[in-house]
C-alpha positions as CSV (number, residue, x, y, z in Angstrom):
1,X,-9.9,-46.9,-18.8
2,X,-11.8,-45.6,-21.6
3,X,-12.2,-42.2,-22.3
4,X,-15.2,-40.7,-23.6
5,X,-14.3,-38.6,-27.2
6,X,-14.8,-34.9,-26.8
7,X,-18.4,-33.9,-28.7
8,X,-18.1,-31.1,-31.0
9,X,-21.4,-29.3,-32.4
10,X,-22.2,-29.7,-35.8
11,X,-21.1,-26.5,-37.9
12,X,-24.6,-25.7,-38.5
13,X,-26.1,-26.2,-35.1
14,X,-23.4,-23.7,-34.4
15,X,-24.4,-21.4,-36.3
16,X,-28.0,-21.5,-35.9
17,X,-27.3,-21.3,-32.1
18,X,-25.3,-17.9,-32.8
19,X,-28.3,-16.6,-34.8
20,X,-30.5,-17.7,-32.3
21,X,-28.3,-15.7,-29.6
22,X,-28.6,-12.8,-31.3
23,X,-32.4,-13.0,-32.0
24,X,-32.6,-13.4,-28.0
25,X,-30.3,-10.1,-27.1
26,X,-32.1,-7.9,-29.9
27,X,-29.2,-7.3,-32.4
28,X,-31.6,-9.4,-34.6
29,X,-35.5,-7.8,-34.0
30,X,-38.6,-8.9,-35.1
31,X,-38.6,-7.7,-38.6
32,X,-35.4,-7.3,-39.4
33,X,-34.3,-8.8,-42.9
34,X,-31.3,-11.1,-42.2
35,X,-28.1,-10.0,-44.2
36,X,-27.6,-11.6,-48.0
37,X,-26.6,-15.9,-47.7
38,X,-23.0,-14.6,-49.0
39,X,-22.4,-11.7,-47.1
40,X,-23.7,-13.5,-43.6
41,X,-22.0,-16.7,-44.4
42,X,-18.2,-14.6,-44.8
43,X,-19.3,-12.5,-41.7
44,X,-19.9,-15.8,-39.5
45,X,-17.1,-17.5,-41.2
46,X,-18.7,-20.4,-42.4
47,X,-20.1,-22.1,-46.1
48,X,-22.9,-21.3,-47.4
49,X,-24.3,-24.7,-47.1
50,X,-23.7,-24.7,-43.4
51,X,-25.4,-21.2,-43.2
52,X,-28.6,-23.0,-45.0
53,X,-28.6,-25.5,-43.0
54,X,-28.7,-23.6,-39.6
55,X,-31.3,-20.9,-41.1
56,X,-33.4,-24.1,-41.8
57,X,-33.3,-25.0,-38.2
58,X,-34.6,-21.6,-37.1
59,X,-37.5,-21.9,-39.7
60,X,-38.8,-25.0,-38.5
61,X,-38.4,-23.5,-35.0
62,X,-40.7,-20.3,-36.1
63,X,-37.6,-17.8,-35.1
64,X,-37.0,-17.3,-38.9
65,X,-39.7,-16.5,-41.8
66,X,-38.0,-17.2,-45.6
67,X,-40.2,-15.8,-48.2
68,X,-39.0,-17.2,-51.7
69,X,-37.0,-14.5,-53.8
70,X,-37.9,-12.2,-50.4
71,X,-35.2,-13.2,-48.4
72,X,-34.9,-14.4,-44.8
73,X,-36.8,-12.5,-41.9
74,X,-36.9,-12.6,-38.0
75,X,-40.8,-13.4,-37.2
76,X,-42.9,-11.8,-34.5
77,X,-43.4,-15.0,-33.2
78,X,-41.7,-13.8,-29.7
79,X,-43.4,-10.7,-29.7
80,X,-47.5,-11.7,-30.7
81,X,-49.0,-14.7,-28.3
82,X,-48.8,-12.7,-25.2
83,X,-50.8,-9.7,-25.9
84,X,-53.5,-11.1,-28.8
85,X,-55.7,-12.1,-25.7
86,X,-55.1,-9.6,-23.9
87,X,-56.0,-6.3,-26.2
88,X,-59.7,-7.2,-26.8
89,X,-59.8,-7.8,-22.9
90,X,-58.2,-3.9,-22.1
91,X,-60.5,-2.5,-24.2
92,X,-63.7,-4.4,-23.3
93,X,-62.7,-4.2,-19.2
94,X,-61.4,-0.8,-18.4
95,X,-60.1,-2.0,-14.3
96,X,-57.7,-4.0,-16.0
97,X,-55.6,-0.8,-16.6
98,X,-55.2,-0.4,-13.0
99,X,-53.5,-3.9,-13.5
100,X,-51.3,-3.0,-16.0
101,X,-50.3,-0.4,-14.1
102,X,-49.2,-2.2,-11.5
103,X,-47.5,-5.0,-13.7
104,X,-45.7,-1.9,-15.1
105,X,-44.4,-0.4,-11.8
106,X,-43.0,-3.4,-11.2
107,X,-41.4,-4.3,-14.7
108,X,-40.0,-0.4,-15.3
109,X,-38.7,0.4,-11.9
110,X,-36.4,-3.1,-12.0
111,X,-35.8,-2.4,-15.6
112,X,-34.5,1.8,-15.0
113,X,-32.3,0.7,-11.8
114,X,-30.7,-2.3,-14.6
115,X,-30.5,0.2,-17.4
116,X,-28.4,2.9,-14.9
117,X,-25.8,-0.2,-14.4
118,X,-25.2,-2.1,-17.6
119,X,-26.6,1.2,-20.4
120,X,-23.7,1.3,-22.9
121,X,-22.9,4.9,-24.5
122,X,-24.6,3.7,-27.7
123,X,-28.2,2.8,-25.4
124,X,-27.5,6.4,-23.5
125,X,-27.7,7.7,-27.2
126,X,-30.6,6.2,-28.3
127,X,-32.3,7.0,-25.1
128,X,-32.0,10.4,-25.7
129,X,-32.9,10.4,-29.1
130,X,-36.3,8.6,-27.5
131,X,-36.4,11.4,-25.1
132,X,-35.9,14.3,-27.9
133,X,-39.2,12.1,-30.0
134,X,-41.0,11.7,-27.6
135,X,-40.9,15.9,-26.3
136,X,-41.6,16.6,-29.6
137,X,-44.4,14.4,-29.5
138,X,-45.7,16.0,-26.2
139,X,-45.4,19.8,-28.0
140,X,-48.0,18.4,-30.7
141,X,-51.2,17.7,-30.5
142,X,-51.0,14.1,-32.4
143,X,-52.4,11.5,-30.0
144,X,-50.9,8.6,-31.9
145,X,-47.4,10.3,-32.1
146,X,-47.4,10.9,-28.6
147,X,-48.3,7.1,-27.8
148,X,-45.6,5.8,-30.0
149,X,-43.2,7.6,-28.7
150,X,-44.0,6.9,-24.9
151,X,-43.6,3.1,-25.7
152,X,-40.9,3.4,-27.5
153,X,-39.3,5.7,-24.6
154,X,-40.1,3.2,-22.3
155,X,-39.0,0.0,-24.4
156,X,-35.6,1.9,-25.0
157,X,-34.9,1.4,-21.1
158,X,-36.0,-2.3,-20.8
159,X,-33.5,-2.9,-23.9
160,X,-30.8,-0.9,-22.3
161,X,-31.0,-3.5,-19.1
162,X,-29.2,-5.8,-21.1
163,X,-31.8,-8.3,-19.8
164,X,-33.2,-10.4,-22.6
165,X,-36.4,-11.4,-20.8
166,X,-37.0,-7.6,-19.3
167,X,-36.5,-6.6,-23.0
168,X,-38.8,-9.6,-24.8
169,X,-41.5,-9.4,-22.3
170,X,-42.4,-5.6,-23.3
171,X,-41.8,-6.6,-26.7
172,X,-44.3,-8.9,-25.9
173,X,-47.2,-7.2,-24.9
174,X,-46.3,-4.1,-27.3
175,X,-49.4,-4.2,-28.6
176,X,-51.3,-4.2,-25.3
177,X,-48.6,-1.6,-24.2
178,X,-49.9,1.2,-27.0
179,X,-53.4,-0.1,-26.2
180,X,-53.2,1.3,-22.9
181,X,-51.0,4.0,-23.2
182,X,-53.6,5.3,-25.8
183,X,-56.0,5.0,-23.1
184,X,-54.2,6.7,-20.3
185,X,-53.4,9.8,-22.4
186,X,-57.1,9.6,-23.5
187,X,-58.6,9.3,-19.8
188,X,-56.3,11.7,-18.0
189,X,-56.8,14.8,-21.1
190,X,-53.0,15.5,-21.6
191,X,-53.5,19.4,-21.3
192,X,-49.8,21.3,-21.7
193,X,-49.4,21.2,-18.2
194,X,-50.1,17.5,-17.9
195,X,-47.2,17.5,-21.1
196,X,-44.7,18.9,-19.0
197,X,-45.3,17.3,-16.2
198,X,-45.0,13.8,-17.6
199,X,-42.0,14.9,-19.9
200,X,-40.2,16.3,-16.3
201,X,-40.7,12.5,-15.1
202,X,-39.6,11.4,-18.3
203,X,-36.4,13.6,-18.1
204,X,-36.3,12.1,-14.4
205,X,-35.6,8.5,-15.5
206,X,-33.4,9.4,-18.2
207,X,-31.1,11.8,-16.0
208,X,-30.7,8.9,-13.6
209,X,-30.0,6.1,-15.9
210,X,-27.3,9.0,-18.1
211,X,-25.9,9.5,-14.2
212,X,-25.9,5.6,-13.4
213,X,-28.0,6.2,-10.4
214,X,-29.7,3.2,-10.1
215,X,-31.7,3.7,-7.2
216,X,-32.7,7.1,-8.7
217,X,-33.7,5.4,-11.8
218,X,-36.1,3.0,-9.9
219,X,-37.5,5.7,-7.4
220,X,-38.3,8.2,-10.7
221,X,-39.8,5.2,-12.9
222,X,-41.9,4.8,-10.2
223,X,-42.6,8.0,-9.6
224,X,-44.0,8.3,-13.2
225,X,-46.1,5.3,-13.0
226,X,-47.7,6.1,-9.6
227,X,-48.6,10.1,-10.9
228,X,-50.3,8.2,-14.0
229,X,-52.3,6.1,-11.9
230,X,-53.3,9.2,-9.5
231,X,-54.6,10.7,-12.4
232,X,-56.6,7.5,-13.8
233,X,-58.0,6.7,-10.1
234,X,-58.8,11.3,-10.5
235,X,-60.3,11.1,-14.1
236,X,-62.3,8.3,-13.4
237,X,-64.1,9.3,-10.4
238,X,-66.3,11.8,-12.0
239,X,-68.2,8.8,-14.2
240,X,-68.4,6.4,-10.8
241,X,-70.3,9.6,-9.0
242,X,-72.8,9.8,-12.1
243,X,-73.0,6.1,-11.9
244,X,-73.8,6.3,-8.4
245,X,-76.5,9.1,-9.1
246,X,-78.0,7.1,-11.9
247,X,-78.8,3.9,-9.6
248,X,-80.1,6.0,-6.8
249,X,-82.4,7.7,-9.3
250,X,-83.8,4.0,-10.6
């Protein structure tokens, strides 16, 4: 009886599956400038030649970007196909919104409820420090502060689900996602009250997913998303009346 011999990956397809793995968890993020050949190659554990060899593969597979004398980057190739279409679209049909909406009712509630099982203390920490930004954001009148940091609040959570495709897929439309967060906080006037109203929801989700109340965490996420979209549906019905008025006069 022959036996079949035992197939061992190449060193470098090792390796370029391990930085591949941590491209795909988010401990390597669009952006981020991979450590110098030497010091990576002694932290994996392999030669240097190997280390080439894998970082090649993840060139020619778009995951890495190697600018000469630059060094080796992560690309934004993950993060840019998904929303291109879709911004000129937000901005050109405002009832999509009501669709985001939606989408994100769905996507935040599942990703709160995951982030209250699997947060580690180090996500817990860095959601607070979100929280902390983004009040301060709130307590200022800087529109593009305060949309910044409600994305990155909100992308905090889906990272802390320890869920790669919760975590990719709002990575993914980050660009649509400040497109319409700009627009909510536009159409819905965020007066002080409004501030700490959202910033109590905020505080909501956060208390949940610190408690590890999963179901809490869901029921406050959507909470949040259903008073934003209460006060889209209120804001805009002023304009339909006057549209009304306007074809009744023609």
């Amino acid at each position: 009886m022959t036996q079949s011999k035992l197939k061992l990956p190449r060193i470098p397809d090792a390796v370029a599956h391990q930085l591949e793995t941590r491209i795909i968890e988010g401990a390597l993020k669009p952006g981020d400038r991979l450590p110098a050949e030497r010091e990576l190659a002694l932290e994996i554990g392999v030669s240097r030649p190997s280390l080439r060899e894998a970082i090649k593969q993840l060139v020619s597979r778009g995951l890495l970007l190697s600018r000469h004398g630059g060094g080796t980057f992560v690309t934004d190739r993950l993060t840019t196909s998904l929303a291109d279409p879709w911004q000129r679209l937000l901005a050109e049909h405002p009832l999509l919104h009501d669709d985001v909406l939606e989408f994100r009712h769905l996507l935040e509630a599942s990703a709160a409820s995951l982030a209250a099982q699997r947060a580690t203390d180090s996500d817990l920490e860095r959601l607070d420090q979100a929280y902390l930004r983004l009040d301060a954001a709130y307590a200022g009148n800087d529109r593009s502060a305060q949309v910044a940091a409600d994305v990155a609040f909100h992308l905090t959570i889906a990272e802390s689900a320890h869920n790669a495709v919760f975590a990719h897929l709002l990575a993914s439309i980050l660009r649509l996602l400040h497109e319409h967060v700009r627009h909510t906080l536009r159409e819905i006037s965020v007066s002080m009250e409004t501030g700490q109203q959202l910033m109590r929801q905020h505080a909501a989700i956060r208390d949940a997913i610190a408690g590890r109340q999963a179901e809490a965490a869901r029921l406050a996420a959507e909470a949040h998303i259903s008073y934003v979209r209460q006060r889209l549906i209120d804001a805009a019905q002023p304009e339909q009346r006057q549209q009304r008025s306007l074809r009744h006069l023609s």
